[in-house]
N, C-alpha and C positions, 0 to 999 in steps of 0.2 A: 504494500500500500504506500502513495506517495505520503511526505510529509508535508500534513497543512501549513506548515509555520517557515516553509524554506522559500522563497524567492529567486527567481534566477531573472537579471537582466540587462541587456545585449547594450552597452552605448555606440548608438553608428554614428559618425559624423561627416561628412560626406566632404568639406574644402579641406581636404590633409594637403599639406605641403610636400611633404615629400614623397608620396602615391595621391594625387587628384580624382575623386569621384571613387575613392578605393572600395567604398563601400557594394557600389555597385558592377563592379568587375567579375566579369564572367568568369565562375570555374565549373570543369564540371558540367557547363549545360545551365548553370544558376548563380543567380546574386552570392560576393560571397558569403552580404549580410545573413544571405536565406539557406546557402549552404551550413554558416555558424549554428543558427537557427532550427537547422532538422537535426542535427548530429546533440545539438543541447535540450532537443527537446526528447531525447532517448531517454535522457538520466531520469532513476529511477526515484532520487529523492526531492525532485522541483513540484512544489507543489504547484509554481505556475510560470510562463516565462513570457516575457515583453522585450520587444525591442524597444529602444529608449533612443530616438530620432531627431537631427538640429533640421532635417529637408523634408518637402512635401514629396520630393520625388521618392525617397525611400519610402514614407507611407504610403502611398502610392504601391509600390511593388512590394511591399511585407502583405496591404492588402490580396493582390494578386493572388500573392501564395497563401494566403488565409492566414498567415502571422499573427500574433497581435505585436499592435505597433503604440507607443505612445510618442505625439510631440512634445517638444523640450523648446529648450532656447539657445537662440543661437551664442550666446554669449557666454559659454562654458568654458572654463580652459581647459578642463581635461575631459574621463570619461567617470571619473569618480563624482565628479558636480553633475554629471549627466544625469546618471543614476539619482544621484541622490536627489534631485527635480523629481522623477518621476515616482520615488517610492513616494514621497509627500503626494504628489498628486494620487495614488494609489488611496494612502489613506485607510491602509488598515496594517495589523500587527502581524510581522511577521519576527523569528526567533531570528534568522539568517539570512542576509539581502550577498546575494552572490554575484558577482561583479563577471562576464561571461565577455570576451573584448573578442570582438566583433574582429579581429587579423589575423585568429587563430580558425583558419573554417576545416581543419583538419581534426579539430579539438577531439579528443575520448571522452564520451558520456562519463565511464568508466571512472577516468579521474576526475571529471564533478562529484559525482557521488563518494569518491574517496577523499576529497576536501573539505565536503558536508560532513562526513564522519566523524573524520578528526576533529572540525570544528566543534562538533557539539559533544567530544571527550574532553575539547582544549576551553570551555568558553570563560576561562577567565583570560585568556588573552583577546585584545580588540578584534583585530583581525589575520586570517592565516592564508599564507602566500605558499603557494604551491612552488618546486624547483625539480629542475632536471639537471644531473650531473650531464654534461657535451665537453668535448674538445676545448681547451684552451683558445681560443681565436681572438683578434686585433678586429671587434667590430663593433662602431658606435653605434649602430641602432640595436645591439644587443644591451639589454641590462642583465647586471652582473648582481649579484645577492651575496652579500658577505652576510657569514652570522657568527655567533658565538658557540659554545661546546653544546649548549643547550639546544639549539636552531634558532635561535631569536635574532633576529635581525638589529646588525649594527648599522650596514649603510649598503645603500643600491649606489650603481654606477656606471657610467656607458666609459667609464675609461679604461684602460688594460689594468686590471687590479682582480689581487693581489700583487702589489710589484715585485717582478720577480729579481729579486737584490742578489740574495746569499743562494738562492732553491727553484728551481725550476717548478711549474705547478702544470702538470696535463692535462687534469679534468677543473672546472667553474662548474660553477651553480647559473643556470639562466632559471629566470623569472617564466614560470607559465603562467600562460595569460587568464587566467582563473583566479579571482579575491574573494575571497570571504570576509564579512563584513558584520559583527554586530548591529544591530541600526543604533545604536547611541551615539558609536561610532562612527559610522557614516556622516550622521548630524552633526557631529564635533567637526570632523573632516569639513563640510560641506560649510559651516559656518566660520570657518577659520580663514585667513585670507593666505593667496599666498608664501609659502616661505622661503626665505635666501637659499638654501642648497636647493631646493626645488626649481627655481627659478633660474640656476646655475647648471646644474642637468639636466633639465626637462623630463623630471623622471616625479610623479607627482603623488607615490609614498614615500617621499622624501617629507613632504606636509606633516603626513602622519606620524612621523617619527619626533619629528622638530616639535610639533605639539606634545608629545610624550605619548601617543599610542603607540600600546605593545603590536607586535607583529610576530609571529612566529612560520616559521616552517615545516613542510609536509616534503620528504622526498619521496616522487611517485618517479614508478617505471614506466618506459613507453619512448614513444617519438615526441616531439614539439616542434611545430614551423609557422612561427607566427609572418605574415609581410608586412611587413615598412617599406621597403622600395622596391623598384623594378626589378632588380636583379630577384628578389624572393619571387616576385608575381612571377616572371615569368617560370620560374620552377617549378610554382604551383602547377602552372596550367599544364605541365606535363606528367602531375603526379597523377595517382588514382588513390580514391577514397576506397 
């Protein structure tokens, strides 16, 4: 049975700078909003799932494919203010508002449902960021997740870090695009403006840290291919789901 009190919701934002109209880029045969969208709406523990939209044209084609879609405003900076517009406008209580980013449309149900888990074994922490051990790689549209012995996160980062000084490092932790989220925390997030390391990486649980929410970590198994730019899209379009 699903759980009433979990929320799952997609932020698309359609003017990205560095993928244009990314949202609606064909993979597969479909939006990749709406490829995100069928593959998140497998998981077993979403009581319900929304797309969370700054453009009429994505409501528009969420309608299409019988999505549910909400608009937002265009005036979000990230995808965390996205959501969190929309669970207000929702207007009812949910235990878990789960953050589902719309550049991952290869995502595993699987590991939703294994984030949901954790979360509700872990919920005195604010919110839990899923990670995949990959390859060492020099790539700034990857975020990097440092944490402590515990998994709790010290600091995200699109710079090559760890610096490797004294020791070579093979395997990072990258960030899967999956957050879990308290809603207190969400609010606190969402009402906070802002912050200097945020605003310095463009990386926008950097907020959430700088305000003092906990974060913690889940290592799942599996693939991750989230796109930020052309070089990922076009590698999409030649995968298979």
């Amino acid at each position: 049975m699903r759980n009433k009190k979990i929320l799952g919701l997609i932020p698309s934002r359609l003017g990205s700078s560095r993928l244009p109209q990314k949202p609606l880029l064909n993979i597969n045969n479909l939006p990749m909003v709406i490829q995100t969208y069928k593959r998140a709406k497998k998981s077993k523990k979403l009581r319900d799932l929304i797309i969370c939209c700054d453009d009429k044209k994505i409501l528009s084609v969420a309608k299409k494919y019988n999505a549910k879609c909400l608009l937002t405003s265009t005036n979000h900076k990230n995808g965390t203010e996205r959501i969190a517009e929309a669970y207000h406008k929702i207007n009812k209580k949910f235990e878990l508002i789960v953050d589902i980013q719309g550049d991952e449309p290869f995502i595993s149900p699987k590991q939703i449902d294994e984030v949901i888990n954790f979360h509700l074994k872990n919920l005195n922490y604010d919110i839990i960021l899923p990670v995949i051990k990959i390859k060492n790689i020099n790539k700034p549209s990857l975020v990097k997740v440092i944490t402590n012995k515990k998994g709790e996160v010290l600091y995200l980062t699109r710079a090559q870090a760890p610096h490797e000084y004294k020791k070579k490092i093979s395997l990072i932790k990258k960030h899967l695009s999956i957050i879990s989220f308290k809603p207190e925390a969400l609010k606190k997030f969402a009402s906070s403006k802002q912050t200097p390391l945020e605003k310095v990486e463009d990386i926008e649980l950097l907020r959430a840290l700088e305000i003092g929410l906990s974060i913690k970590t889940v290592e799942v198994k599996g693939d991750s291919f989230s796109i930020d730019v052309m070089e990922d899209y076009l590698k999409a379009i030649n995968s298979k789901i």
